[in-house]
C-alpha positions in Angstrom: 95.6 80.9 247.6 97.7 83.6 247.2 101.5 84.2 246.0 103.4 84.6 249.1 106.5 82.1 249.8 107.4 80.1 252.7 111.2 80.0 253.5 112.2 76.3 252.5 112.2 73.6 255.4 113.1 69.7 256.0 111.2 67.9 253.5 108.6 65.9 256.0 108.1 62.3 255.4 104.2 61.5 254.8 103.3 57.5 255.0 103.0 56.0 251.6 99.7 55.4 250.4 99.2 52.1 248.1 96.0 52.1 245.7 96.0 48.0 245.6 92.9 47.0 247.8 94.8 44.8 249.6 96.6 47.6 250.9 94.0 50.1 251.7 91.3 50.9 254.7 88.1 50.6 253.1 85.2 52.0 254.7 83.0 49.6 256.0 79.8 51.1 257.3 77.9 50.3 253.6 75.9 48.2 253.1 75.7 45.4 250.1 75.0 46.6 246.9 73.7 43.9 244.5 73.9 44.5 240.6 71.7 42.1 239.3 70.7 40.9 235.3 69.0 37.8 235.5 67.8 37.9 231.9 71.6 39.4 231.0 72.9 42.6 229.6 71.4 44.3 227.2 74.3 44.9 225.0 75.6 42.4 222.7 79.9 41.9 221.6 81.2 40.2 217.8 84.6 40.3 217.3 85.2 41.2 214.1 88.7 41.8 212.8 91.2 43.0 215.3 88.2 45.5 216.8 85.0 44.5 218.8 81.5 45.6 217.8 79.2 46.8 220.3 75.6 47.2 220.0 73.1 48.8 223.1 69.9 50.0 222.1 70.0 52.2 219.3 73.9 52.7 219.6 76.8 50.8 217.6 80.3 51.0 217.6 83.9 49.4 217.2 85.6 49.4 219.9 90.4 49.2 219.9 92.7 49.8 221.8 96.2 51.0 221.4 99.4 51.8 223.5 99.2 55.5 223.8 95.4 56.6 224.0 93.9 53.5 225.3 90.6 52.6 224.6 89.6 54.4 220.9 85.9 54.1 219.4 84.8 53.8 216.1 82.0 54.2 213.9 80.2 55.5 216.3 76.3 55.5 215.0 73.0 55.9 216.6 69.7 54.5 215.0 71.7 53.7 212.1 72.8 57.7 211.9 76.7 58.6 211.6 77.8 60.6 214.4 81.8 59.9 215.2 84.5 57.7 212.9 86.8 58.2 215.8 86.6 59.3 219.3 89.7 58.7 221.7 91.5 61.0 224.4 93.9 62.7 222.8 96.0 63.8 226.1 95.6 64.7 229.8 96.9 67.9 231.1 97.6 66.9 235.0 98.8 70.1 236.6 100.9 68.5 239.4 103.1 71.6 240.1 103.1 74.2 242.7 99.8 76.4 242.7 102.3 79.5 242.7 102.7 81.6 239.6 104.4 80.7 237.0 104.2 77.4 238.6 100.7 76.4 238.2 101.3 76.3 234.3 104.0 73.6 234.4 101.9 70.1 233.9 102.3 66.4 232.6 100.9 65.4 229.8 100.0 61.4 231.1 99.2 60.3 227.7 102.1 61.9 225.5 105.0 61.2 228.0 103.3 57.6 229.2 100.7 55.9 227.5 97.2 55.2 228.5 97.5 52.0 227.0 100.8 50.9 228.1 99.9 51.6 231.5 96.3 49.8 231.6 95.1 47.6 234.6 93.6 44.4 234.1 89.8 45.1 235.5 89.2 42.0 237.6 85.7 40.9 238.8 84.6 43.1 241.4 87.0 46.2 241.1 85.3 48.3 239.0 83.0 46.4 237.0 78.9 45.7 237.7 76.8 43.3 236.7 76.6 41.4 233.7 80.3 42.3 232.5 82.2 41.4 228.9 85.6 42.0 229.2 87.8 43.4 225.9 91.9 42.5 225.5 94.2 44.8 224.3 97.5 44.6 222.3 100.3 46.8 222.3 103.5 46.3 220.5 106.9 46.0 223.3 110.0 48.1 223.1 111.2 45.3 220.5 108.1 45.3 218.1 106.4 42.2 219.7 103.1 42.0 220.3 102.1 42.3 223.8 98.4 40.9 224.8 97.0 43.0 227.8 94.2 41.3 229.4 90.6 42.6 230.5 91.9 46.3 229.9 88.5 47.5 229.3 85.0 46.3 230.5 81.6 46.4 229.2 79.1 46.9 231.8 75.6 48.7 231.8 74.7 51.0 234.8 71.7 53.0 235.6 72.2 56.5 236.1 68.2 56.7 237.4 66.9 58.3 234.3 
């Protein structure tokens, strides 16, 4: 909050904190909720080429993946109307530093130094996904130029935001 320093002391040991759900305390005072499509999504997935085409409502688009952005999307059109050739995250500025000036300016950039793509999960059934799900593959090339599939690294689900 403000710029004043403390004199430096033993670093203090915190308990690790794992982010597997095996290993964490979930709450357990919710109760069930239940995503159900009994007539299906109401999206529809072709592969076509080394891309997926995906079409919801009015909206289409292809949909890749590669080893330092991720997910990418392409041709993105709406009621048959051009809107994007290609939309991805370009970086992520994570300012992990001290909140002291000039320190609060040093950051990471996660997708520059690391990869989005490189360092995808695989989306399993019930970890982040509702409903009626389609899951998409990845590939990324190794250190040696290989091709390296990457399994359920992105998901297709429909939620409803209540509007």
């Amino acid at each position: 909050a403000d710029n004043t320093i403390k004199e430096t002391q033993p670093l203090k040991i915190q308990a690790p904190n794992e982010y597997i759900p095996e290993a964490q305390t979930l709450r357990t005072d919710l109760k069930p909720l239940n995503v159900v499509q009994p007539e299906g999504a109401s999206f529809t997935v072709t592969q076509q080429g080394t891309s997926s085409v995906i079409e919801w409502q009015k909206w289409s688009f292809r949909v890749g993946f590669n080893q330092r952005e991720g997910m990418v999307l392409y041709n993105v059109h709406y009621d048959g109307r051009s809107l994007f050739y290609r939309l991805s995250l370009s970086d992520m500025n994570i300012p992990y530093a001290d909140p002291r000036h000039p320190f609060h300016k040093k950051s990471a950039f996660d997708l520059g130094d690391v990869g989005a793509g490189i360092t995808a999960n695989n989306l399993k059934l019930g970890c982040d996904c509702l409903g009626s799900i389609h899951y998409l593959n990845g590939t990324i090339s190794t250190d040696k130029g290989e091709p390296l599939q990457m399994d359920n690294v992105i998901c297709v689900h429909e939620q409803d935001a209540g509007i």
